[in-house]
MARPADO-494755 format. One record per residue (C-alpha): x, y, z. Coordinates in Angstrom, 2 decimals, padded with zeros to 5 digits, always signed. Example, Ala and Ser with C-alpha at 12.3 -4.5 7.8 and 13.67 -1.06 7.14 Angstrom:
+---------+---------+---------+
!      c1 !      c2 !      c3 !
+---------+---------+---------+
! +012.30 ! -004.50 ! +007.80 !
! +013.67 ! -001.06 ! +007.14 !
+---------+---------+---------+
# end
This chain:
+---------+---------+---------+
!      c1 !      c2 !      c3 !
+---------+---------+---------+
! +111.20 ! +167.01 ! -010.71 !
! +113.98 ! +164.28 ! -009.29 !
! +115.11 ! +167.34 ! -007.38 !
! +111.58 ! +168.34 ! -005.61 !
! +111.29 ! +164.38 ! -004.84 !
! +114.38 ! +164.17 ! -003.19 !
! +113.87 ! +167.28 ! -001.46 !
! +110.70 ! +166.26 ! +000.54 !
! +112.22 ! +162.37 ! +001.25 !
! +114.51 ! +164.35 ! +002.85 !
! +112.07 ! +165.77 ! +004.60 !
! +109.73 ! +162.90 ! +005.59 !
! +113.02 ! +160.98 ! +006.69 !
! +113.56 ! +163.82 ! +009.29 !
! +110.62 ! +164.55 ! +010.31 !
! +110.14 ! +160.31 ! +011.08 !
! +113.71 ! +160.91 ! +012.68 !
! +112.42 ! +164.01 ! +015.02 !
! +109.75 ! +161.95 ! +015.54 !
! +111.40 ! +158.80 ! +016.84 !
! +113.72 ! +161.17 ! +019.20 !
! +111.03 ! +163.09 ! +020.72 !
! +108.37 ! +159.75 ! +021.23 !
! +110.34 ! +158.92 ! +024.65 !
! +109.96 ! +162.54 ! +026.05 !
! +106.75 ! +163.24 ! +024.94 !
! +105.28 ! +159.52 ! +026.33 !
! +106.65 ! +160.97 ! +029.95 !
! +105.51 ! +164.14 ! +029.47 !
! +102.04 ! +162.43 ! +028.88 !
! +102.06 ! +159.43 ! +031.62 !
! +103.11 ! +162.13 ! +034.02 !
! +099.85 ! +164.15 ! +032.95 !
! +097.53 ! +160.94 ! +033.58 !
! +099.54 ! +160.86 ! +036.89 !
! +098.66 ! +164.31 ! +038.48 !
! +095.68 ! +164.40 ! +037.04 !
! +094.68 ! +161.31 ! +038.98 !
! +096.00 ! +162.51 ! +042.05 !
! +094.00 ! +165.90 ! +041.60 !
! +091.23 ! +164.02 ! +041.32 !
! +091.68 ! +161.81 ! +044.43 !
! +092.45 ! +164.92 ! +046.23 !
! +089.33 ! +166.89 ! +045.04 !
! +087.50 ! +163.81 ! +046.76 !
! +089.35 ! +163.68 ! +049.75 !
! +088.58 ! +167.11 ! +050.24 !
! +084.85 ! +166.98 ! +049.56 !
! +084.60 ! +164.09 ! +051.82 !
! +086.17 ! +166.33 ! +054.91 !
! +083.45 ! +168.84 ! +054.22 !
! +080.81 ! +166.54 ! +054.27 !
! +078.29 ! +165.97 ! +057.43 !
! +078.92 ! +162.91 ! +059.71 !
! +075.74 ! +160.96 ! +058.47 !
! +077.00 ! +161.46 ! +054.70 !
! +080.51 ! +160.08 ! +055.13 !
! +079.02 ! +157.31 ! +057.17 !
! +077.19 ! +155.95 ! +053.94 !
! +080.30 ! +156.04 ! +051.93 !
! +083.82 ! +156.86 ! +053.13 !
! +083.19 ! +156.27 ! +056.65 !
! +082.02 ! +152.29 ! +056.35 !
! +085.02 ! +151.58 ! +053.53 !
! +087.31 ! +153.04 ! +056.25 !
! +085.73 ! +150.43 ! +059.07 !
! +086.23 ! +147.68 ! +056.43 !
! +089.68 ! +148.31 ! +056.03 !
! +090.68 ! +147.91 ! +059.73 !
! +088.67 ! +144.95 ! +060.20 !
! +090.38 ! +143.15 ! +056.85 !
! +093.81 ! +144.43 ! +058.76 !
! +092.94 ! +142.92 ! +061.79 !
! +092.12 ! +140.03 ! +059.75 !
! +095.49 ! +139.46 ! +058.10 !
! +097.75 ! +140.14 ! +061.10 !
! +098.04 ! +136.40 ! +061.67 !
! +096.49 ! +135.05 ! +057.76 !
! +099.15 ! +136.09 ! +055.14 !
! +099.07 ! +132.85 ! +054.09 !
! +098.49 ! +133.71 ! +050.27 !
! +101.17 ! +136.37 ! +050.46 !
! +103.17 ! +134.08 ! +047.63 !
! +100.95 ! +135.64 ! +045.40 !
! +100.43 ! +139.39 ! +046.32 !
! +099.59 ! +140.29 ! +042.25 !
! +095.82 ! +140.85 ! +042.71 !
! +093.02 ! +142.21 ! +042.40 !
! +091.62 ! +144.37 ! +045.16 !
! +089.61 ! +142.76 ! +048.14 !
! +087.38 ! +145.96 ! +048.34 !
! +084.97 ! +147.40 ! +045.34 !
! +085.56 ! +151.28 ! +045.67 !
! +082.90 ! +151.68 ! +042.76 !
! +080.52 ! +150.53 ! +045.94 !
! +081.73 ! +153.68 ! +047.88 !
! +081.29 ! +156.24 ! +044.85 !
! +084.71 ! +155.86 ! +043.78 !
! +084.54 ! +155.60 ! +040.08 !
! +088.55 ! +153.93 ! +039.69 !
! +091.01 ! +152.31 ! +042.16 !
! +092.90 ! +155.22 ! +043.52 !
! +092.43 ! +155.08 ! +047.25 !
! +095.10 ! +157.42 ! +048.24 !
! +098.47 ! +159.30 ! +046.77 !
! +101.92 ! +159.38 ! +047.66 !
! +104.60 ! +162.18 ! +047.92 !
! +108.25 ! +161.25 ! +048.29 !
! +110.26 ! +164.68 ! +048.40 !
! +113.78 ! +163.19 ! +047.92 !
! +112.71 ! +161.21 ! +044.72 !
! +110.63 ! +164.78 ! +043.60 !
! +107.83 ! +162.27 ! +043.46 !
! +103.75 ! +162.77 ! +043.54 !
! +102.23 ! +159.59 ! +042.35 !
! +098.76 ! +157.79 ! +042.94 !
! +098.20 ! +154.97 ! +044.88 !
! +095.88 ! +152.25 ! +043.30 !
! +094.08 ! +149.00 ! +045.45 !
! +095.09 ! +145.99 ! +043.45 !
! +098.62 ! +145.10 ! +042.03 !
! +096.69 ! +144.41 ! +038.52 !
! +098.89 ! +144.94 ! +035.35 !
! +096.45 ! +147.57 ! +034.65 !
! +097.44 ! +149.40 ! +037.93 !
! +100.99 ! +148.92 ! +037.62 !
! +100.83 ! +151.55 ! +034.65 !
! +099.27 ! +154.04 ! +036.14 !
! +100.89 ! +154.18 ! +039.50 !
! +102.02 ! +152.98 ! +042.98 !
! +099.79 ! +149.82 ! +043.57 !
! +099.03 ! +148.62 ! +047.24 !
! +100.22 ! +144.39 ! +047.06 !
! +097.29 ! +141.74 ! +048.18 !
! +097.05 ! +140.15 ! +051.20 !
! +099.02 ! +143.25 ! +053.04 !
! +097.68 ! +146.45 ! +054.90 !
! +095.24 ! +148.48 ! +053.83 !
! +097.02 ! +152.54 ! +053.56 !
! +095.44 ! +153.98 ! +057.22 !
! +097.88 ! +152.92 ! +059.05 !
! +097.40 ! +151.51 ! +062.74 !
! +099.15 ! +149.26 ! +064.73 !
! +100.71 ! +145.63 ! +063.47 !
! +100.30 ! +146.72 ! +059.74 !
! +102.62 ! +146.94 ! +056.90 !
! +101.42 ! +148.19 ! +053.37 !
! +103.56 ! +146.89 ! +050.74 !
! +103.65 ! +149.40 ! +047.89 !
! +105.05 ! +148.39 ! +044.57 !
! +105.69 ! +150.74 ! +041.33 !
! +107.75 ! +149.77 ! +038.13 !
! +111.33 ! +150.80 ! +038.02 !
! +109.80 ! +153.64 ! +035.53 !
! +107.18 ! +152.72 ! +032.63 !
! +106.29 ! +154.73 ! +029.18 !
! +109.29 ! +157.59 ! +030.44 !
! +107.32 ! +157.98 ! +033.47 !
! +109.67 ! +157.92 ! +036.92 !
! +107.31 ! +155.84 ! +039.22 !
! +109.87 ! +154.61 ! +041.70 !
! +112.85 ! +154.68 ! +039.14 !
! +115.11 ! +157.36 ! +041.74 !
! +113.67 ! +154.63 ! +044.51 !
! +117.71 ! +154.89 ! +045.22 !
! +117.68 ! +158.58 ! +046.31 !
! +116.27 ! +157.59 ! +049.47 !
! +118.09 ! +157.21 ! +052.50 !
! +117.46 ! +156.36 ! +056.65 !
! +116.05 ! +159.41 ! +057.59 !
! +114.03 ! +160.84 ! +054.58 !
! +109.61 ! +161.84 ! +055.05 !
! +107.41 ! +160.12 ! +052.99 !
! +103.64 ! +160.87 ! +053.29 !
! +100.76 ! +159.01 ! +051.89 !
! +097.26 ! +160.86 ! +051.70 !
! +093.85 ! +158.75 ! +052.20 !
! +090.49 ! +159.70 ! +052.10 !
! +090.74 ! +160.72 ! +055.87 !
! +094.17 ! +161.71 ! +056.86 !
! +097.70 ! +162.21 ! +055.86 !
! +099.78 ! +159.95 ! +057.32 !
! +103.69 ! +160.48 ! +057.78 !
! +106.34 ! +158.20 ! +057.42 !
! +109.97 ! +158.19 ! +057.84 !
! +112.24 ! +155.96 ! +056.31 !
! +114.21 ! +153.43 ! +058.52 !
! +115.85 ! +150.78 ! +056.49 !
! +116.95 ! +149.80 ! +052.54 !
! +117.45 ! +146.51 ! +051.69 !
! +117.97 ! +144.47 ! +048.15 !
! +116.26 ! +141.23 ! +048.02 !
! +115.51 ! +138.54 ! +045.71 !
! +111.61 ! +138.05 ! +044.68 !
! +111.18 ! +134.77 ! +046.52 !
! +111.68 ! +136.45 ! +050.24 !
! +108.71 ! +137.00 ! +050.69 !
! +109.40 ! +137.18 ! +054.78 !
! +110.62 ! +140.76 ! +053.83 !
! +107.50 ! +142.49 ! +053.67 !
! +105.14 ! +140.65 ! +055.85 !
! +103.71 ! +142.61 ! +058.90 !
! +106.25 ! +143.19 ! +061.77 !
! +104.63 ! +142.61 ! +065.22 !
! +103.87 ! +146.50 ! +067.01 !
! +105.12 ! +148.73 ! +064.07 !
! +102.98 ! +150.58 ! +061.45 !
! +105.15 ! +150.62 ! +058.14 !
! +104.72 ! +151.24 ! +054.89 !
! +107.26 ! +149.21 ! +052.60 !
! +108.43 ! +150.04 ! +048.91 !
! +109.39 ! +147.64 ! +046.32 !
! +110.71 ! +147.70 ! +043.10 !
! +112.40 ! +145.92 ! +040.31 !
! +117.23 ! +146.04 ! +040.91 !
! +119.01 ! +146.59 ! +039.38 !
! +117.57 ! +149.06 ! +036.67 !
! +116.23 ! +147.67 ! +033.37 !
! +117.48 ! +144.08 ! +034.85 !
! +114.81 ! +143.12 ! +037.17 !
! +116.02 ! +139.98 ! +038.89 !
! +116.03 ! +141.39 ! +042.30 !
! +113.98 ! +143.70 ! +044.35 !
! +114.58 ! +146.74 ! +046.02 !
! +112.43 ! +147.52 ! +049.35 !
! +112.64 ! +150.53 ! +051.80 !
! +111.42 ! +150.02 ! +055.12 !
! +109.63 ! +153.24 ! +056.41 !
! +107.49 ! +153.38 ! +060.00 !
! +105.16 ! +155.76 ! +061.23 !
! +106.26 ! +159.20 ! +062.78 !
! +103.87 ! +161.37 ! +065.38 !
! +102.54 ! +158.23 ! +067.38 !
! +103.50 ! +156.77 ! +070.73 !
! +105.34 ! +154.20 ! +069.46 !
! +108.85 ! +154.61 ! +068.80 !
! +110.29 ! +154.07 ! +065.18 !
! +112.45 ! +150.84 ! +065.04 !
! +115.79 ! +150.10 ! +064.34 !
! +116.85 ! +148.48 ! +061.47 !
! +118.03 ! +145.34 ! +063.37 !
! +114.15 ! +145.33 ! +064.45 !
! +112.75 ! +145.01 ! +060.73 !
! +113.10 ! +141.56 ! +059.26 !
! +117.00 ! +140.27 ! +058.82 !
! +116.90 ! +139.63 ! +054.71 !
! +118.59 ! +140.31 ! +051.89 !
! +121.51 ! +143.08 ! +051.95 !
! +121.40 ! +146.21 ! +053.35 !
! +121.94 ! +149.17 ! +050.74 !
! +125.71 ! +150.90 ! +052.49 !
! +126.04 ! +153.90 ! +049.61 !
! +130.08 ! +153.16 ! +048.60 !
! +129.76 ! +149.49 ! +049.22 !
! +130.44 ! +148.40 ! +045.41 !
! +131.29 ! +145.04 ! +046.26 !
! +127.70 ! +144.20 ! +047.88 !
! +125.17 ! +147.01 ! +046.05 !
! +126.10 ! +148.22 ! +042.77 !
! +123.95 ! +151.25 ! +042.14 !
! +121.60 ! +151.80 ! +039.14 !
! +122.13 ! +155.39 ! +039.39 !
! +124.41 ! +156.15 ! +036.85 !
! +122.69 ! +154.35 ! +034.35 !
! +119.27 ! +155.88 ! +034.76 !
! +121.34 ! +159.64 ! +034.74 !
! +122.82 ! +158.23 ! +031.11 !
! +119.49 ! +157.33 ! +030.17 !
! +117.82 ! +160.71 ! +030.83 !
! +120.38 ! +162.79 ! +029.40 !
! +120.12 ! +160.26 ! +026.02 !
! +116.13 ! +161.06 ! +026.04 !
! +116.19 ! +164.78 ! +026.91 !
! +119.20 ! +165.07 ! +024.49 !
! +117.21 ! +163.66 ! +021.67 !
! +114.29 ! +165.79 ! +022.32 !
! +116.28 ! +168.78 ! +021.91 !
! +117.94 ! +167.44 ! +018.91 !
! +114.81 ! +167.03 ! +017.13 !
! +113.30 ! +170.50 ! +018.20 !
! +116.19 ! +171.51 ! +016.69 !
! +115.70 ! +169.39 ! +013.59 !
! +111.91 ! +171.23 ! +013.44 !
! +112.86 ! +174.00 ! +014.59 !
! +115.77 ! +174.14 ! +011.48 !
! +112.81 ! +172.96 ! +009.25 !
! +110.44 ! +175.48 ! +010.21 !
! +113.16 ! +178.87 ! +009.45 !
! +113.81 ! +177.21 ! +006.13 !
! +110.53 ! +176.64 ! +004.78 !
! +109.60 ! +180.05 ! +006.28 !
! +113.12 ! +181.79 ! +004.45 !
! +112.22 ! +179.85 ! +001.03 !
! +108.56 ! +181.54 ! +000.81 !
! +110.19 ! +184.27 ! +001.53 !
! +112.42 ! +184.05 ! -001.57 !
! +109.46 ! +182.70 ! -003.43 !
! +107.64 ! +185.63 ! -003.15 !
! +110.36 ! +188.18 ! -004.04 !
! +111.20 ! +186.23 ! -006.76 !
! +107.58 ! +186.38 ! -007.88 !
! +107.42 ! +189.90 ! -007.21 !
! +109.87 ! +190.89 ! -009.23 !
! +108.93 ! +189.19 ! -012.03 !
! +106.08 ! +190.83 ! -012.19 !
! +107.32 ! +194.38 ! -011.60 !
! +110.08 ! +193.83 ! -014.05 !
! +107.38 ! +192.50 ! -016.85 !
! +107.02 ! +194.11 ! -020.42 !
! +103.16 ! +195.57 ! -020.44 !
! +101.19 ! +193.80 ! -022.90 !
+---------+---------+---------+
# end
């Protein structure tokens, strides 16, 4: 009896043990699910609002999209609250037939990133995707605008803007509205600390889209932002002495100025992935016993019976 006790503790403690190993993997595996499947969903919309006739889009998509110009062309000159960007949305999409606050997606090739893009830089947002900051541009694009686009450095497993580092002066980025899909190219990487806000206000004549996200990884206290401007328009991309002159630039090799969270985040995934396969093998070892001792069981039982004096 003290035997068959011991016998399934030790099974309960490894099965809580598989179970603690494989929680990080399967929580990315999931957020990544919620992720896609919001972006699928965006897209379905997008697509059903290209197919639709003039007169529909203009009660719905088509009078959100004049909105959003006018409150750009409102804030060129009235960032004044831009000390406190963590908001909620200036525009109700429920109004337009949007059921949530996805107004768009973006797809970063070099990070091997597909994420949505949310109005409102609401704790809610921020864990379920890329959120658009307040009192910055609205995601069309257009001259004198700059959306400000903030993710975690990675939340519940989930990447978000974690391999924000991959990037580098030259690499596409496109974000997808409800109208268009708008290209981007990236121009400039600096490290900042969360008070400049001058960083990310709009630039006079460019159309940019800016990232942000926590530095160094799983520290927080500063701010990483890539700079990227419009490609496929008349106006020529800028240089990086033309974007604003704060923080430090990110120079790859220069240890003394930018210490790179890249090794750590590689140690960290090869930690989770490496317990996941662990405890599959833990189950997996589990499973071929219990399977081997029925087995047994039943030839054991078998033979007892065949081997039996007849009464």
């Amino acid at each position: 009896m003290v035997k068959k006790i011991l016998t399934v503790f030790l099974v309960l403690l490894l099965l809580a043990g598989s179970a603690a190993l494989l929680y990080p993997a399967a929580t990315q595996v999931f957020y990544e699910y919620q992720e896609q499947q919001a972006v699928e969903q965006f897209r379905t919309a997008a697509e059903q609002s290209a197919l639709s006739q003039p007169e529909e889009q203009d009660t719905s998509y088509q009078q959100l999209y004049r909105e959003m110009v006018e409150y750009n062309q409102t804030i060129q000159e009235q960032q004044t609250n831009l000390s406190d960007p963590w908001e909620e949305s200036a525009f109700d999409l429920t109004a337009f037939g949007l059921t949530d606050s996805v107004v768009g997606y973006l797809s970063i090739p070099a990070m091997d990133l597909e994420i949505p893009l949310y109005l409102g830089a609401t704790e809610e947002n921020m864990t379920k995707g890329a959120t658009v900051l307040g009192q910055t541009s609205m995601p069309i694009g257009g001259e004198n605008t700059n959306c400000v686009i903030a993710a975690h450095r990675g939340y519940q497993g989930t990447p978000m803007f974690r391999n924000i580092e991959r990037l580098q002066e030259g690499d596409t980025i496109t974000l997808t509205n409800l109208w268009e899909t708008l290209t981007y190219q990236v121009v400039k990487c600096i490290i900042i600390n969360p008070t400049d806000i001058d960083a990310v206000k709009i630039q006079p004549g460019q159309d940019l889209i800016t990232l942000v996200t926590c530095h160094p990884y799983r520290q927080n206290y500063q701010r990483y932002v890539v700079y990227c401007a419009r490609v496929g328009t008349d106006t020529p991309l800028p240089t990086a002495q033309q974007l604003p002159d704060v923080g430090t630039p990110v120079t790859p090799g220069d240890t003394q100025n930018y210490v790179s969270s890249q090794g750590d985040i590689f140690w960290e995934q090869v930690l989770s992935w490496g317990g996941a396969g662990l405890a599959l093998a833990i189950l997996t070892g589990l499973a071929v016993t219990g399977v081997v001792q029925l087995i047994r069981r039943r030839k054991r039982r078998r033979k007892a019976k065949n081997t039996a004096i007849p009464g």
